[in-house]
N, C-alpha and C positions, 0 to 999 in steps of 0.2 A: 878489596884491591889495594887501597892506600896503606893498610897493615902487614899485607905479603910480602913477601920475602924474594919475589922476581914481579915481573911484566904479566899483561895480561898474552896468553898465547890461543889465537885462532884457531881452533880446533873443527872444521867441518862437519856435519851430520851425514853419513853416510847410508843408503840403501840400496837393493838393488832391486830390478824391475820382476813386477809379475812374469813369470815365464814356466813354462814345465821343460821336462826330460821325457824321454825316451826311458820305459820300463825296462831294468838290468836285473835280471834273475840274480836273487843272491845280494843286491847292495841297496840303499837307502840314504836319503838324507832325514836330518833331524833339527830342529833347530835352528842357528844362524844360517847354519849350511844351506839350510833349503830356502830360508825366507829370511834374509838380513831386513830389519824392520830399522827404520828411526826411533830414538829414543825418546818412543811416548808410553805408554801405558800398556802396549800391549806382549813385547818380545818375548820376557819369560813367561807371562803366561803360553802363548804360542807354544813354549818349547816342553811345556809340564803337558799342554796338551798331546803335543805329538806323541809324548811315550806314553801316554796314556792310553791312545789311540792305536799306536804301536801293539802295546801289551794286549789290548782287546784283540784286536786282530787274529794275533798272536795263537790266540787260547781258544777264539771261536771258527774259526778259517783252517780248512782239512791240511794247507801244505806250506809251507813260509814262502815259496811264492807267492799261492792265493792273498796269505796274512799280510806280505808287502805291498801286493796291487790294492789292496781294501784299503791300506793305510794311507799308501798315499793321494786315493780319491778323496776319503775327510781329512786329510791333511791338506789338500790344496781348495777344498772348499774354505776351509776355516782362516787357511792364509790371505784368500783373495779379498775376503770382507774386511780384512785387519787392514793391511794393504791398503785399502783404502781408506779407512776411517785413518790410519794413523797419517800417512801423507794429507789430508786435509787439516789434522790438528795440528800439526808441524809447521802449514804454509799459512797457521792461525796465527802461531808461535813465532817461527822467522818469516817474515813477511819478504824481506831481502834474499832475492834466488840466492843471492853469492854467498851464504851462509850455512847452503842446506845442498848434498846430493843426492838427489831422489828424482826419481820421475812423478808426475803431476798426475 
């Protein structure tokens, strides 16, 4: 900080809450899209998982409907346990609410 070249600037953590969608024939999320994680350990993996999950789907599932609804059951299983592991190491991390958006 004392050798930079500006101020220190408050940058929030931001995520958003467990929640699902309503099945849309034809669309998907992936990634931040589906599951904005705080920045601990787990986001990009989440996101390497999803199309991995995707791809499976994809290749063993008769119709890209079926392929979409499969995916995103292991997709929301996998999200919910991250989910939570990652907002507990966060509220480990910034112990100060005012420093973190996420739900608890």
């Amino acid at each position: 900080m004392r050798a930079g070249e500006g101020g220190f600037t408050h940058r929030p953590a931001h995520a958003l809450p467990t929640y699902t969608w309503d099945h849309v024939s034809g669309i998907t999320l992936l990634g931040d899209a589906a599951h904005l994680m705080p920045p601990s350990d787990v986001g990009a993996n989440l996101v390497l998982l999803d199309g991995a999950d995707l791809a499976q789907a994809l290749v063993t599932e008769d119709t890209i409907d079926e392929a979409v609804r499969a995916y995103e059951v292991m997709m929301r299983r996998h999200w919910a346990a991250a989910a939570h592991s990652a907002a507990q190491a966060m509220a480990r991390l910034l112990p100060d609410p005012a420093c973190r958006r996420w739900p608890s």
